[in-house]
Each structure stands twice: as structure tokens, then as C-alpha cells.
Backbone bond lengths (Angstrom), bond angles and torsions (degrees), N, CA, C in turn:
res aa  C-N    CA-C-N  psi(-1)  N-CA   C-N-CA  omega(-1)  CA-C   N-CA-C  phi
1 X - - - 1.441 - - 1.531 107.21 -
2 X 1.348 139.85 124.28 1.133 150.83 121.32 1.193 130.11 5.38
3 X 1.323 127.14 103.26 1.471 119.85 175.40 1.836 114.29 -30.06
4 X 1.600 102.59 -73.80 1.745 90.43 -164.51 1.673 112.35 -55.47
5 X 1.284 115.44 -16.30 1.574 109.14 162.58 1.175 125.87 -60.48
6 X 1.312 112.58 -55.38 1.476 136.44 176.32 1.839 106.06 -52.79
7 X 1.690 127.72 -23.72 1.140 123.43 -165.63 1.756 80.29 -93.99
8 X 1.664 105.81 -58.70 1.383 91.73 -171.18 1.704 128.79 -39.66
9 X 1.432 103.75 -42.48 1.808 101.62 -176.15 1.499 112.40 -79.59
10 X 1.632 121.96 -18.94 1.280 101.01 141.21 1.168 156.39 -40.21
11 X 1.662 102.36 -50.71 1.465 113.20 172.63 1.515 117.14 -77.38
12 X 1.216 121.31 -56.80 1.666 122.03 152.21 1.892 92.58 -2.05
13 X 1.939 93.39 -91.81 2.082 88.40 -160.55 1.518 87.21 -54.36
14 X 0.838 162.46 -113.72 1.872 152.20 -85.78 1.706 81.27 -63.57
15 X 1.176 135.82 -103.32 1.399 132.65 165.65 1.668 107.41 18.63
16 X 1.446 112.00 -63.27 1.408 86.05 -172.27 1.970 111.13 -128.11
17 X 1.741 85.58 59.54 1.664 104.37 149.48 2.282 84.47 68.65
18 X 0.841 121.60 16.20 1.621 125.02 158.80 1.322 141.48 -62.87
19 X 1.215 147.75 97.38 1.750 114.20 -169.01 1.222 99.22 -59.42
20 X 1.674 116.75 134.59 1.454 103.41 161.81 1.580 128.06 -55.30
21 X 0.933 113.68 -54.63 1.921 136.40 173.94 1.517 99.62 -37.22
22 X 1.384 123.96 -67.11 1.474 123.83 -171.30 2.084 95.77 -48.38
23 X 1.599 95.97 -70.36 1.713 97.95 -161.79 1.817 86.03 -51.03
24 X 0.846 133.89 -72.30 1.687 114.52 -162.95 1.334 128.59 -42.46
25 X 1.273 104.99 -22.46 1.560 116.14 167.37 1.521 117.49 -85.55
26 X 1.374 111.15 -40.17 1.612 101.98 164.48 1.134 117.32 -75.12
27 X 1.173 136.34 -10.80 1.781 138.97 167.18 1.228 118.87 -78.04
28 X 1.514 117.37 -22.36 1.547 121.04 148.47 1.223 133.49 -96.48
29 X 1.144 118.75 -14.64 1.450 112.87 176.54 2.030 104.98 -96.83
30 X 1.366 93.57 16.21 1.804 93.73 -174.30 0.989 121.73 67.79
31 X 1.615 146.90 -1.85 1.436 144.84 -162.27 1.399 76.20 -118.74
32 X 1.826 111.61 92.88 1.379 113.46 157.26 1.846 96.99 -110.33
33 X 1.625 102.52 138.69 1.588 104.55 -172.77 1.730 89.25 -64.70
34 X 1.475 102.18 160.19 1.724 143.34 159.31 1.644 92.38 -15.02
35 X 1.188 102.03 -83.63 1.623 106.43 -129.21 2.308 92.91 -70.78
36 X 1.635 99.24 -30.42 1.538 99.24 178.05 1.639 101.03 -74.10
37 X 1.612 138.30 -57.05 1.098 98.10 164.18 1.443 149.03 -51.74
38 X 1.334 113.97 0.24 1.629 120.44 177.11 1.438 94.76 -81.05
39 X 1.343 118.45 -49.73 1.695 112.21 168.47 1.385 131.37 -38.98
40 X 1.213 91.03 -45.21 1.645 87.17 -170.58 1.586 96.84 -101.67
41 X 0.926 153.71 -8.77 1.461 133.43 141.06 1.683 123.04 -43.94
42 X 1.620 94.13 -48.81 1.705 89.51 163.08 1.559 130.50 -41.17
43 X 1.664 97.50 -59.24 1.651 125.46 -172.13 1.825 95.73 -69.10
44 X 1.205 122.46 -31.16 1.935 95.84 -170.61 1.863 90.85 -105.35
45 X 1.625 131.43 15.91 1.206 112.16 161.67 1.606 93.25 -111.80
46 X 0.968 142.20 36.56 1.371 153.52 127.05 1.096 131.57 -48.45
47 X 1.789 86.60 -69.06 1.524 100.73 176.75 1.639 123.47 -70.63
48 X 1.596 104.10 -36.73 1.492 111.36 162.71 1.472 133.61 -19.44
49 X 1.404 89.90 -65.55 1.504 126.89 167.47 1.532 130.37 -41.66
50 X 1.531 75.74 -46.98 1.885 89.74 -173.94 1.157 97.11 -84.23
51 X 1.874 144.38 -36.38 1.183 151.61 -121.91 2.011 79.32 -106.53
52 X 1.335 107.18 -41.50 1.666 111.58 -163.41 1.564 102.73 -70.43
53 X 1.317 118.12 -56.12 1.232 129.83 168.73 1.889 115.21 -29.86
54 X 1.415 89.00 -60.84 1.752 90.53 -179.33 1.106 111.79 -70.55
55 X 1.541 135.79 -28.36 1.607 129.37 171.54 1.280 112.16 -64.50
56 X 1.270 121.29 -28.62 1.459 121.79 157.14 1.468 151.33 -71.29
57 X 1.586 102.42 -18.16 1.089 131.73 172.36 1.792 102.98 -78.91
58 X 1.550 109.17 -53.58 1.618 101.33 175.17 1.132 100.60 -83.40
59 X 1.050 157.66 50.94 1.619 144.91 108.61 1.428 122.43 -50.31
């Protein structure tokens, strides 16, 4: 992971009451709890979506 990533998902959890250190460690070691992976499956088929849309749009 990338520092300015790594600053962003820090600040993200402090923002919303997170330890940063814990979520960065469960985001690398893969033991992300239930309910945050249901999040972020939501949030990267979002982005999917949006990312497919615009490759299609510049066609």
C-alpha cells in the first residue's frame, strides 16, 4: 500500500471513531470484520460501475 493511500484510510477511520493501526492491520492481514467487508464490496462495485460506464462513454 502506498503512503497517500495509507494516509487516506487513516484519516477516513479517525473520522469515523476507528483505530487507524487496528483497520490497517486488518486490511492487511485480510481479517477484515463482516459488516466493513459488506462496505467495501458495496463501495469497489460502485466504483466498478462507474469506472465501466466511463470506458464506455469515451468510446
Amino acid at each position: 500500500m502506498d503512503d497517500p493511500r495509507r494516509d487516506a484510510i487513516r484519516q477516513l477511520a479517525e473520522q469515523n471513531g476507528l483505530d487507524p493501526a487496528e483497520l490497517e492491520a486488518a486490511l492487511l492481514s485480510g481479517d477484515i470484520p463482516e459488516p466493513l467487508l459488506r462496505a467495501m464490496e458495496a463501495v469497489l462495485g460502485d466504483i466498478e460501475l462507474f469506472a465501466e460506464a466511463v470506458t464506455k462513454a469515451d468510446r
